[in-house]
DRENKOLKOL-654873 format. One record per residue (C-alpha): residue in three letters; y, x, z. Coordinates in steps of 0.001 Angstrom, whole numbers, padded with zeros to 6 digits, always signed. Each point is the difference from the previous one (the first is absolute). Layout:
BEGIN
ALAYXZ
...
END
This chain:
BEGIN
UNK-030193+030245+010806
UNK+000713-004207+000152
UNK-001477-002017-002630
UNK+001395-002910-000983
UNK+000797-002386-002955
UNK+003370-000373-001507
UNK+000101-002733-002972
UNK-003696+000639-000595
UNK+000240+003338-000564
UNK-001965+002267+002673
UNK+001750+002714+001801
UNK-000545+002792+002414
UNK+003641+001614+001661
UNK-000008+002436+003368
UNK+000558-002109+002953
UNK+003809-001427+000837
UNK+000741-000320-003150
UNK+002298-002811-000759
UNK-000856-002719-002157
UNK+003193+000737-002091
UNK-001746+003569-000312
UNK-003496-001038-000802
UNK+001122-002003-002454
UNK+001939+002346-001912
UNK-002525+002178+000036
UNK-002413-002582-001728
UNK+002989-000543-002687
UNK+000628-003644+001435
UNK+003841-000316+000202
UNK+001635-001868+003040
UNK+003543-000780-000291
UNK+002706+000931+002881
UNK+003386+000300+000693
UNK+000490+001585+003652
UNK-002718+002553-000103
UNK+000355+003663-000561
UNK-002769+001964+001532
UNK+000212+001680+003549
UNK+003552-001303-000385
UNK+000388-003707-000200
UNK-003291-001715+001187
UNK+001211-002849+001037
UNK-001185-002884-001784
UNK+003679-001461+000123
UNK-000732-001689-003373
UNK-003351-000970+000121
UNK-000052-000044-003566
UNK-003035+002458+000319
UNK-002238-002830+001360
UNK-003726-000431-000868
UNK-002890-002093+000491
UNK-002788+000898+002479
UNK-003198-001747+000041
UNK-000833-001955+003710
UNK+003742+000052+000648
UNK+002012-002789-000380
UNK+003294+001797+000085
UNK+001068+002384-002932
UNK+000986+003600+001399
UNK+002290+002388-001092
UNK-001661+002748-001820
UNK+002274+002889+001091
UNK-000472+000134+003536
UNK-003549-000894+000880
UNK-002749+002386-000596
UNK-003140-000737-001718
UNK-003101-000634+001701
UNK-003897+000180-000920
UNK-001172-002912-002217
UNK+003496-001548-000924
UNK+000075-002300-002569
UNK+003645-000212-001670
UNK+001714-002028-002441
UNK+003288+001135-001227
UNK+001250-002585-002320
UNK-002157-003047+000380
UNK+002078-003226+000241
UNK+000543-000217+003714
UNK+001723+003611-000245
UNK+001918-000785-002831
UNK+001200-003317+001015
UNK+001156+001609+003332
UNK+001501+002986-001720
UNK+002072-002028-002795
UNK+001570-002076+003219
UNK+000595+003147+001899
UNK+002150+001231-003013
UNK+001834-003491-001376
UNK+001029+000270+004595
UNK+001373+003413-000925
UNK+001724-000781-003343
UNK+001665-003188+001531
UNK+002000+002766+002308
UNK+000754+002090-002679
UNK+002336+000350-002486
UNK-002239-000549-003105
UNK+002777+000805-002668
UNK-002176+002792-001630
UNK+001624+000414-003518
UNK+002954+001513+002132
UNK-002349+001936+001885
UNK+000088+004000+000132
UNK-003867+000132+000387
UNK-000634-003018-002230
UNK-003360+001097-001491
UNK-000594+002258+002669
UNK-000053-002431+002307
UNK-003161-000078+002577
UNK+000794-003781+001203
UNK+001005-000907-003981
UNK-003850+001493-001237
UNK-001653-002151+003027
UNK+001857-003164-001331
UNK-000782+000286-003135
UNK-003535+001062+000617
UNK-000125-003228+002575
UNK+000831-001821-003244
UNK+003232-001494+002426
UNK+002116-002023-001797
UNK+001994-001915+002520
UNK+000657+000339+003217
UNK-001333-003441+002481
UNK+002919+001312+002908
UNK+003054-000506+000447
UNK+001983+003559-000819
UNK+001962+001550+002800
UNK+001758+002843-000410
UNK+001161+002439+002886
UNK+003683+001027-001054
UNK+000918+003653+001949
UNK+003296+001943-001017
UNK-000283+003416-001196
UNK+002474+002799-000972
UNK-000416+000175-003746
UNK+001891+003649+000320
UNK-002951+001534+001680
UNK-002559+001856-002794
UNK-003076-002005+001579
UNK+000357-003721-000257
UNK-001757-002490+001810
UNK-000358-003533-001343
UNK-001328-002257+003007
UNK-000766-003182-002554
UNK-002934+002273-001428
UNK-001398+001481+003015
UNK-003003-001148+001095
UNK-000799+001443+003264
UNK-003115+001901-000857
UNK+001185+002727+002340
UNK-000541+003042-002501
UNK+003466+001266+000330
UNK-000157+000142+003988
UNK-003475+001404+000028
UNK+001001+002916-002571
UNK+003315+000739+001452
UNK-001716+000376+003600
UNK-003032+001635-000492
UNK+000549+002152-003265
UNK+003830+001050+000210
UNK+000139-001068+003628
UNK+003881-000956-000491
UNK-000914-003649+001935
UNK+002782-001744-002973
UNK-001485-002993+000306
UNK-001252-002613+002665
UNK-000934-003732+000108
UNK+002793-002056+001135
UNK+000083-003750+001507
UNK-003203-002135+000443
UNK-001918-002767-000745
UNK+000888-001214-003702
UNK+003001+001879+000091
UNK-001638+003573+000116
UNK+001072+002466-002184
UNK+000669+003283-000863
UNK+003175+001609+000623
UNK+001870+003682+001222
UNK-001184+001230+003038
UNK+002196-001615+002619
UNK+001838-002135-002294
UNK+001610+002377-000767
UNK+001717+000468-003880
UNK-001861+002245-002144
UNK+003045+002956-000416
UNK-000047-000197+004205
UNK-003988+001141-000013
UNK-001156+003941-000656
UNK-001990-001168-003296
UNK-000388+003067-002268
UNK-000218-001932-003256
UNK-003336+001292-000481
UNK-000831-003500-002027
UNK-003633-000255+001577
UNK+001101-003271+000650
UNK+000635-001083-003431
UNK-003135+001400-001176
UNK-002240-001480+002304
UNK+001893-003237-000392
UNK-002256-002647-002069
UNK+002521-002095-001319
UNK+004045+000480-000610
UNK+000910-000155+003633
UNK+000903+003739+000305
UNK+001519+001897-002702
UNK+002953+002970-001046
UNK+003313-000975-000681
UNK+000434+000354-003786
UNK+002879+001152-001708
UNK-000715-000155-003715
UNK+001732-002943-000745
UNK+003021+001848+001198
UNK-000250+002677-003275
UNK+001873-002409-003145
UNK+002654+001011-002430
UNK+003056-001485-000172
UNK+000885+000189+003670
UNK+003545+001762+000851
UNK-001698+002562+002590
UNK-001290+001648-003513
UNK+003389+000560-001404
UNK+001076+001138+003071
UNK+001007+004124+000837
UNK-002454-000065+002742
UNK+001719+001641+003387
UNK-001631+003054+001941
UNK-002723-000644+002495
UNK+001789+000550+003624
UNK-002040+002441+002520
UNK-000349-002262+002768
UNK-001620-002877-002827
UNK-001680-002405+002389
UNK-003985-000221-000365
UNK+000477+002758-003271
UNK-003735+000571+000089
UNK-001006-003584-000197
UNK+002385-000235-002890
UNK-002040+002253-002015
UNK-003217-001279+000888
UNK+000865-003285-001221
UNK+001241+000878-002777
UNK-003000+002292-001025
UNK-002162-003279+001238
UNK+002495-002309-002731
UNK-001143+002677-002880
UNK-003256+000281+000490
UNK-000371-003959+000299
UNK+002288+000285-003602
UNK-002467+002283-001089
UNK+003341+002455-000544
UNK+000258+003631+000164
UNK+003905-000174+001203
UNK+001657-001962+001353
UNK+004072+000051+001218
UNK+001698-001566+002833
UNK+001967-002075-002351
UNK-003095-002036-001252
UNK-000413-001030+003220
UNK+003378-001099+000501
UNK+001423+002881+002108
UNK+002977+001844-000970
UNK-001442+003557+001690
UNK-000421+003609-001966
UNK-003817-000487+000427
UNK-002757+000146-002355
UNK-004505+000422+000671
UNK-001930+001365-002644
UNK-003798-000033-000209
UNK-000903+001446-003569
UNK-003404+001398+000933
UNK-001553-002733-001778
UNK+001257+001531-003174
UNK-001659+003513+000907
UNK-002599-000536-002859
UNK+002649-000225-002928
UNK+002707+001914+001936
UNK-001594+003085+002285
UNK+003423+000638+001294
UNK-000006-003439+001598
UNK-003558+000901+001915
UNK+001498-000730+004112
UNK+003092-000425-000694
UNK+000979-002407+002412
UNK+003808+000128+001576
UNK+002674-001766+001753
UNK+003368+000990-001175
UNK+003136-001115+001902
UNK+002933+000476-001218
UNK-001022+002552-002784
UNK+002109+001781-001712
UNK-000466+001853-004003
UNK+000676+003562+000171
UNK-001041+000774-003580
UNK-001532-001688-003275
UNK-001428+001854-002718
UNK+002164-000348-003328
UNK-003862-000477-001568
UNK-001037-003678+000023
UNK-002736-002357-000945
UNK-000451-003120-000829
UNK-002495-002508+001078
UNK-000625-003702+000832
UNK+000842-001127+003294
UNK-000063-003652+002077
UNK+001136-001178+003562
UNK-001283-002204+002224
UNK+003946-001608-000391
UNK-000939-000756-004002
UNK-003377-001423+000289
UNK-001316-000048-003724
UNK+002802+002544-001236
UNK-001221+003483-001532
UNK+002848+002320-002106
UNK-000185+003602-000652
UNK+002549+001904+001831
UNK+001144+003512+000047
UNK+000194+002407+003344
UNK+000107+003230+000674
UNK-003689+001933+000359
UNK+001571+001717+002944
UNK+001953-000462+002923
UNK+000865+001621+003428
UNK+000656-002592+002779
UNK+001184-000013+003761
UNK-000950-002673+002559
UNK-001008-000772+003283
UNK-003672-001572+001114
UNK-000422-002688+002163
UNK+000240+002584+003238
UNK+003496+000692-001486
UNK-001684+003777-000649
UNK+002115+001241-003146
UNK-001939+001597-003448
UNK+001102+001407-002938
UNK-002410-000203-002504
UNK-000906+000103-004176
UNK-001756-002718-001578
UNK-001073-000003-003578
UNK-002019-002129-002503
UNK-000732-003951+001268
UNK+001128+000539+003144
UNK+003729+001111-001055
UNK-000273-002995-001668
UNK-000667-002220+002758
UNK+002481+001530+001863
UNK+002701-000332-002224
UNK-001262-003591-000879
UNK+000288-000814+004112
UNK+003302+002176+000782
UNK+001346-002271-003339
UNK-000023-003087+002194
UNK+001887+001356+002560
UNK+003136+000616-002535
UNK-000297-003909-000192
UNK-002241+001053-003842
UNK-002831-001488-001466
UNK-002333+001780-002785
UNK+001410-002315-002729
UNK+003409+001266+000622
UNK-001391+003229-001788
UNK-001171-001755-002832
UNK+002236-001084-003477
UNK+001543-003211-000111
UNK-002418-001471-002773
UNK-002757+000884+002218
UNK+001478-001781+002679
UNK+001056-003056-002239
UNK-004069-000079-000922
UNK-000685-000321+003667
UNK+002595-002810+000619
UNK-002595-002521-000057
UNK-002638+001680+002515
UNK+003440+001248+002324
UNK+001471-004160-000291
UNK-003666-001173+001314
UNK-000308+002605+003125
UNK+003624-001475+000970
UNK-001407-003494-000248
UNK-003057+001254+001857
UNK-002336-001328-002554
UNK-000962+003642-001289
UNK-003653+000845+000921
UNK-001160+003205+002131
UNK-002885+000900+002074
UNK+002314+000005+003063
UNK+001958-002858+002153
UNK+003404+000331-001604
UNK+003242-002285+000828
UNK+002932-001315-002598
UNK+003555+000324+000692
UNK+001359-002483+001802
UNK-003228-001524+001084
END
């Protein structure tokens, strides 16, 4: 075992531990950006500095190994005055906008900021502008990157896909495709390790949401039939079963996301509890088709993600038999009954160019002007990113 002394607290770790490590394991937090362990020991940040006793220099605490009778410091004025100018350097190439931010507080680089008590930044900002397809489902934004070297590490050692690479040199280094390449020319399998290993908003999924509104004419459209040879079909559906979970949504139609296709996802198991019937059922339905409903109905509130803040009982039948083909174009047949036929019929609704409130009386509908008037203006609220006609 080495003994040592980390902010006058004694402690004994196995030999070749880090500092990082022997830290933690005393409770004493060090901050970082690059590191993940066995992955990304770099010190490409040196954020993780500390202060060693009979050195002049600070070190980085995730790369050098602890040694008998150390004497550390890890936030003594030295190492935060070098750490808070390490950061304001990285903030002044980085796009700092973080109200607009998807990982606004959940940001790595935001917390060290704030906990650096930075207020404004001594350097003049320069931001690295790099075009990206906006189409693709992950989206790179170069202006927040800050070359902590997570994403290459990950991608390379973990998924071994090589994605990413540093490109240029000097104070032009950066991250980029492999090659140079554009992102939809490389083999990357969307597995979004990237994103989550990412500590600010430089990598993230494309998002959809703000494609599901009412009002649009794609709603009130008959919806055409899903052809075979559909280019990238699959993809389709996993986006759109990525748009509904992010919507928190159990349905959700190709309409809403502005696609005139026979296509609809369902994910209802998170209504198993109150609904057992629902328990796995999870589908892809293209191009469905009714081939019975039960003359027995029921009634029962329903929403959509298209009506943020609009709930009205409807009636639908308790039973229906419906025909279909999955993603791998494999055709089923098959009875649903209870909350699921009514999700169903809800989603196969939209493709008929329908809403729910079409079902409902014309009073109710005149009580729900006001809430319908303010989702076309786009100043209705929901939990979701959702986009007004015409803007």
């Amino acid at each position: 075992m080495v003994n040592l002394t980390i902010d006058n607290i004694n402690v004994s770790v196995p030999e070749g531990t880090t500092i990082m490590d022997a830290a933690k394991m005393a409770d004493i937090p060090i901050p970082k950006l690059c590191y993940l362990k066995d992955i990304n020991e770099i010190a490409a940040c040196r954020v993780c500095v500390v202060e060693l006793e009979g050195m002049e220099r600070l070190v980085t605490s995730c790369n050098n190994v602890v040694k008998e009778g150390m004497v550390i410091h890890t936030n003594s004025p030295k190492v935060r005055t070098a750490r808070r100018q390490t950061v304001q350097l990285i903030l002044s190439q980085h796009d700092c906008k973080c109200a607009t931010c998807v990982r606004s507080g959940n940001c790595t680089l935001q917390s060290l900021a704030n906990d650096l008590n930075i207020i404004e930044i001594p350097f003049k900002q320069r931001l690295e502008e790099f075009p990206w397809d906006k189409e693709f489902p992950l989206i790179r934004d170069s202006q927040k990157c800050i070359k902590c070297m997570r994403c290459i590490q990950f991608c390379d050692k973990i998924q071994d896909l090589h994605i990413w690479d540093v490109t240029s040199t000097g104070s032009r280094t950066t991250i980029n495709v492999t090659g140079n390449h554009k992102i939809s020319e490389v083999s990357c399998s969307l597995c979004g390790q990237c994103i989550t290993h990412c500590p600010v908003g430089a990598l993230r999924e494309r998002d959809d949401t703000e494609k599901v509104w009412y009002g649009q004419p794609v709603l009130r459209k008959e919806a055409e039939e899903v052809p075979m040879d559909y280019p990238d079909l699959k993809q389709l559906v996993a986006n759109m079963f990525e748009t509904m979970y992010n919507a928190d949504g159990v349905g959700l139609a190709a309409p809403q996301v502005g696609l005139s296709l026979r296509l609809l996802v369902i994910d209802a198991d998170v209504m198993g509890d109150d609904f057992p019937e629902c328990k796995g059922f999870k589908r892809a339905m293209i191009n469905p088709v009714f081939l019975e409903k039960s003359e027995e109905e029921v009634s029962m509130e329903e929403g959509c993600l298209s009506l943020p803040g609009v709930h009205e009982k409807v009636a639908r039948s308790a039973k229906v038999r419906v025909k279909y083909l999955d993603e791998d174009l494999k055709e089923h047949e098959e009875t649903v009954e209870g909350f699921a036929a009514r999700v169903v019929q809800h989603e196969c609704e939209h493709l008929e160019g329908h809403v729910f409130i079409d079902n409902i009386s014309g009073i109710r509908r005149q009580l729900n002007k006001s809430k319908l008037n303010s989702i076309i203006k786009g100043t209705a609220r929901c939990s979701y990113k959702a986009k007004a006609v015409g803007k």
